[in-house]
PyMOL CGO cylinders between C-alpha atoms (Angstrom):
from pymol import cmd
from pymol.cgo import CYLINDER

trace = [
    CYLINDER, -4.05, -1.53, -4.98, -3.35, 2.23, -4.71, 0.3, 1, 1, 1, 1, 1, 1,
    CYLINDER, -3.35, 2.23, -4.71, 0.13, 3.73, -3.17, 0.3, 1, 1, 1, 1, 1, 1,
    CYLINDER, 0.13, 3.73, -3.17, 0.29, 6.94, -1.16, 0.3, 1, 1, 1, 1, 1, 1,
    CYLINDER, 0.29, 6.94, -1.16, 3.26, 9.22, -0.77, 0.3, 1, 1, 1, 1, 1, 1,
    CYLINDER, 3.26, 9.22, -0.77, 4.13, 11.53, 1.73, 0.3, 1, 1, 1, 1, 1, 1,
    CYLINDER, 4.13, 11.53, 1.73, 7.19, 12.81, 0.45, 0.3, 1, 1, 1, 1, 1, 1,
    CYLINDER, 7.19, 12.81, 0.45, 7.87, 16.28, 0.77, 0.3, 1, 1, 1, 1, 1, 1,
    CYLINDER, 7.87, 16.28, 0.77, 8.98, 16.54, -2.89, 0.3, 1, 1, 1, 1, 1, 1,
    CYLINDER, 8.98, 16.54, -2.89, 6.44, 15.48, -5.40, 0.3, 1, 1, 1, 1, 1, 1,
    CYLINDER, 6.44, 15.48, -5.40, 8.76, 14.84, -7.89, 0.3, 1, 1, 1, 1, 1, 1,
    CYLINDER, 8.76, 14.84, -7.89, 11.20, 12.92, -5.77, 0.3, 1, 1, 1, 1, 1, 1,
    CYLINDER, 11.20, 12.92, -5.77, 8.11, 10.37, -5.59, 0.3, 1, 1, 1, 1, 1, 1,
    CYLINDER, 8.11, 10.37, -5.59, 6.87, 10.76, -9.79, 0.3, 1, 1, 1, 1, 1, 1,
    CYLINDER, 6.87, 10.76, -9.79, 10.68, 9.46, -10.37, 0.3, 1, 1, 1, 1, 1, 1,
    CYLINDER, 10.68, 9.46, -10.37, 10.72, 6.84, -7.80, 0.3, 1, 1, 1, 1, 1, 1,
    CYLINDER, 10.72, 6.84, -7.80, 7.04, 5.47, -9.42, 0.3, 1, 1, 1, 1, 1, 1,
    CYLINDER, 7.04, 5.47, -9.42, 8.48, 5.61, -13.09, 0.3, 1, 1, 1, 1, 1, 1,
    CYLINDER, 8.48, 5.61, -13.09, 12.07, 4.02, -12.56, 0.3, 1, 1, 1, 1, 1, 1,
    CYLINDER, 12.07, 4.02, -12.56, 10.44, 1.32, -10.54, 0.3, 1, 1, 1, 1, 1, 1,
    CYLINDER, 10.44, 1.32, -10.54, 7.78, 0.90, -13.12, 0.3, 1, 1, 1, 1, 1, 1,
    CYLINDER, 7.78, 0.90, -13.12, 4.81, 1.20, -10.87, 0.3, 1, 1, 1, 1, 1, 1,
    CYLINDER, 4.81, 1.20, -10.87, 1.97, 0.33, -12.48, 0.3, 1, 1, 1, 1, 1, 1,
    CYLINDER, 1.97, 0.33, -12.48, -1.09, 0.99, -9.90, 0.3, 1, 1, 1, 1, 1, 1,
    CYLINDER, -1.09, 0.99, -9.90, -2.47, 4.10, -9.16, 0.3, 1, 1, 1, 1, 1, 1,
    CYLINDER, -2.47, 4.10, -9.16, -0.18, 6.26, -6.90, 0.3, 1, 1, 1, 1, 1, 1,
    CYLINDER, -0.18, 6.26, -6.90, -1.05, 9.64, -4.93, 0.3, 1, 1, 1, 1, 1, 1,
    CYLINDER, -1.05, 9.64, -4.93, 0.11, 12.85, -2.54, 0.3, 1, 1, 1, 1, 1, 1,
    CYLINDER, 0.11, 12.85, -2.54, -0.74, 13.28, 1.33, 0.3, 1, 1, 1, 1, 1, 1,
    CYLINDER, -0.74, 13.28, 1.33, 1.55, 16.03, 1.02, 0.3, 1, 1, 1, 1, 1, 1,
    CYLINDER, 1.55, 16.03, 1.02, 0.31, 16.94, 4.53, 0.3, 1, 1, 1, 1, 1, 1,
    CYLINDER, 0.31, 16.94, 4.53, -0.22, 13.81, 5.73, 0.3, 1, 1, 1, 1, 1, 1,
    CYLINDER, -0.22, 13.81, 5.73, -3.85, 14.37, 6.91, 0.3, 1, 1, 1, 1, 1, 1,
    CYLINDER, -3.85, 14.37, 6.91, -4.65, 11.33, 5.06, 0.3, 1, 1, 1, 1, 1, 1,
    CYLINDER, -4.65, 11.33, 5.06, -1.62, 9.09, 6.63, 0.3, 1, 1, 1, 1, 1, 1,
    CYLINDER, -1.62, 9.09, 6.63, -2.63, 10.43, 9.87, 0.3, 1, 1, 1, 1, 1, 1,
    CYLINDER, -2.63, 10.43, 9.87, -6.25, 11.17, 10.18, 0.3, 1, 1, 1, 1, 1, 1,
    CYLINDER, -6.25, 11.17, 10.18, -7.83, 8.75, 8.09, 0.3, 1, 1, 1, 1, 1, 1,
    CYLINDER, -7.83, 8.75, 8.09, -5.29, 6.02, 8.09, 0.3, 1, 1, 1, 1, 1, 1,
    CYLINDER, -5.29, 6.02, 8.09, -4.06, 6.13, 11.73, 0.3, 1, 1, 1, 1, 1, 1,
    CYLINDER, -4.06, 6.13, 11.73, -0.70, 5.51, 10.92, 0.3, 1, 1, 1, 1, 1, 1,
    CYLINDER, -0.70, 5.51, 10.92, 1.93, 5.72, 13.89, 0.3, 1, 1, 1, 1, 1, 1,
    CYLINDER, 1.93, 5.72, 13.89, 5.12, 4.86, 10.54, 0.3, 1, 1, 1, 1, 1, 1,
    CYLINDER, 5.12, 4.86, 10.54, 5.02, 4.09, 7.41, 0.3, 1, 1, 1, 1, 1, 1,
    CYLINDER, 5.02, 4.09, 7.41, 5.39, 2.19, 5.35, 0.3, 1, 1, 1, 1, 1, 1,
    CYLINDER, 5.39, 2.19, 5.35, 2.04, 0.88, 5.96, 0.3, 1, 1, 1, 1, 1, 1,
    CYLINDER, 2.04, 0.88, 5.96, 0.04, -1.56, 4.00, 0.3, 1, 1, 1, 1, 1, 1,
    CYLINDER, 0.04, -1.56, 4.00, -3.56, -1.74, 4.43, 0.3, 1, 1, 1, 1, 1, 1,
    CYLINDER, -3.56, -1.74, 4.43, -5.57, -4.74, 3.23, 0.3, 1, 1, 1, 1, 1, 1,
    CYLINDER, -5.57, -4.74, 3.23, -9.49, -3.40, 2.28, 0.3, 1, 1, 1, 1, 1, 1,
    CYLINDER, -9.49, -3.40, 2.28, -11.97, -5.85, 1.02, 0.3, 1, 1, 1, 1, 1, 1,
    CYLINDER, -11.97, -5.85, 1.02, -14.68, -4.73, -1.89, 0.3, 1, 1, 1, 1, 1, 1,
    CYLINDER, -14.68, -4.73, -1.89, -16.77, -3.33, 0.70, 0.3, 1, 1, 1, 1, 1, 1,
    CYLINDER, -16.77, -3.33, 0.70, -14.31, -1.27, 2.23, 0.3, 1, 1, 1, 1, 1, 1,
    CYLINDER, -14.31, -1.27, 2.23, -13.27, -2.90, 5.31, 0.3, 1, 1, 1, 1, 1, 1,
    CYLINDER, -13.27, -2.90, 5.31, -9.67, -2.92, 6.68, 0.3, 1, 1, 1, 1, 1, 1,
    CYLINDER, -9.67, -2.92, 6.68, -8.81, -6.55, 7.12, 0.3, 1, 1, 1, 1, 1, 1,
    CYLINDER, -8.81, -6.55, 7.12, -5.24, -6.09, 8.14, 0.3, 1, 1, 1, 1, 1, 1,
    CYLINDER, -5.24, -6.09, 8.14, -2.39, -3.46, 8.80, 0.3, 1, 1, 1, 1, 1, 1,
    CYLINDER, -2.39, -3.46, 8.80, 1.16, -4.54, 8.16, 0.3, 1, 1, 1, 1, 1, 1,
    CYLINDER, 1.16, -4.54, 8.16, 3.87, -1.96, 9.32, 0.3, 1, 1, 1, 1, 1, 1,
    CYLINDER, 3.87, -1.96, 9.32, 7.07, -2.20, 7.74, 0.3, 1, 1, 1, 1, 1, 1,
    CYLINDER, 7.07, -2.20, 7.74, 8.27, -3.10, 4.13, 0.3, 1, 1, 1, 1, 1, 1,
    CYLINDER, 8.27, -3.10, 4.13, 7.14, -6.52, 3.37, 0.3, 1, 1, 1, 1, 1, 1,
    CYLINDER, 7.14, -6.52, 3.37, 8.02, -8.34, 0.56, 0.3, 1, 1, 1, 1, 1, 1,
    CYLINDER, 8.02, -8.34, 0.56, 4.13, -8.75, -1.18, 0.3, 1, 1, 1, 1, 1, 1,
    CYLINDER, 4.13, -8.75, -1.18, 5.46, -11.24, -3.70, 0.3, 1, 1, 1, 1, 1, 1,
    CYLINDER, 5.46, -11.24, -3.70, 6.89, -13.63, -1.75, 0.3, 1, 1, 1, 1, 1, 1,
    CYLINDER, 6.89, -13.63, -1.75, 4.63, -16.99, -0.57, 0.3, 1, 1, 1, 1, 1, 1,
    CYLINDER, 4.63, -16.99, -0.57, 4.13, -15.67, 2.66, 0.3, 1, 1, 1, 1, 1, 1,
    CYLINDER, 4.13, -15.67, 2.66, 2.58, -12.71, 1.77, 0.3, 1, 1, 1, 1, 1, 1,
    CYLINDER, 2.58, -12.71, 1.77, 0.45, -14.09, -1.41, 0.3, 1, 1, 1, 1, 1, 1,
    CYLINDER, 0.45, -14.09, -1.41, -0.90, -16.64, 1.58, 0.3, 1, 1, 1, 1, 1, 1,
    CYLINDER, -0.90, -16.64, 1.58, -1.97, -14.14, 3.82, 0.3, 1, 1, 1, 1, 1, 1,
    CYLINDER, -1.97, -14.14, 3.82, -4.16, -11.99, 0.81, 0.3, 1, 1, 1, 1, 1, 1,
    CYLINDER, -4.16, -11.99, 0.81, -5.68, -15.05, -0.10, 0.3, 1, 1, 1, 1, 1, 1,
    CYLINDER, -5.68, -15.05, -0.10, -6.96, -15.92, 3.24, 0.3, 1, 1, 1, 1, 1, 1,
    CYLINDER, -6.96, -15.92, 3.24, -8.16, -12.55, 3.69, 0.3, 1, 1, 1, 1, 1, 1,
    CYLINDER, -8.16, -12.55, 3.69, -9.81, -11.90, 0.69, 0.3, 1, 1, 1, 1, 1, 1,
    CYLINDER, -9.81, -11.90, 0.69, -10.49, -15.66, 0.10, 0.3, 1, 1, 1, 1, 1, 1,
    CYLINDER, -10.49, -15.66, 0.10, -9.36, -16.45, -3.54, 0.3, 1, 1, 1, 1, 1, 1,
    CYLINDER, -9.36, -16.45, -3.54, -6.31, -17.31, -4.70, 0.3, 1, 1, 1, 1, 1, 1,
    CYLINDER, -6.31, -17.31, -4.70, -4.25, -14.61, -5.71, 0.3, 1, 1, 1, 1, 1, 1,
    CYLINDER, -4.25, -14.61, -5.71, -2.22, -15.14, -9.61, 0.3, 1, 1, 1, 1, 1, 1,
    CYLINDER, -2.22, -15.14, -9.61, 1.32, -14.30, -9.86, 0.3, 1, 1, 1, 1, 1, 1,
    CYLINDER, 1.32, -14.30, -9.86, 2.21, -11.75, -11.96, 0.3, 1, 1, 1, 1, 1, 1,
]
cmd.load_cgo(trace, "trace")
C-alpha cells in the first residue's frame, strides 16, 4: 500500500501522516500529473487495487472504510488470500 497527496502544502500532508500514525509509504503529486495522467482520476480520494504484477483490479472513489468486513472481503477476492487484521 502506498498513499499519494496532492495537497498544495507539503507540510499540511507530513502532519496529517504523523498524527494519524501512517505507517505505509506516503508521497507528493504536487502537480497532480500523477493523479491525473497516470491515474485517471476524475476525484479523489481514490483507491486503486494493483496485483503483484501491476494490474489495476479495481477503482473505488470515495473514502471507504478499508477495515471494515466489507472491504477486507472485497481485497481478498481480488487478490485471492485472505487478508489478516491488523
Amino acid at each position: 500500500m502506498i498513499g499519494v497527496s496532492t495537497d498544495d502544502d507539503p507540510n499540511l500532508a507530513r502532519e496529517f501522516l504523523l498524527r494519524t500514525g501512517v505507517s505505509f509509504p506516503n508521497f507528493q503529486d504536487l502537480d497532480q500529473k500523477l493523479e491525473r495522467e497516470v491515474f485517471g482520476a476524475a476525484a479523489i480520494p481514490l483507491t486503486l487495487v494493483v496485483d503483484a504484477d501491476g494490474r489495476v483490479l479495481e477503482r473505488v472513489l470515495g473514502a471507504r472504510d478499508w477495515d471494515s468486513p466489507q472491504s477486507r472481503d472485497l481485497i481478498e477476492r481480488l487478490l485471492g488470500q485472505p487478508q489478516k487484521p491488523e
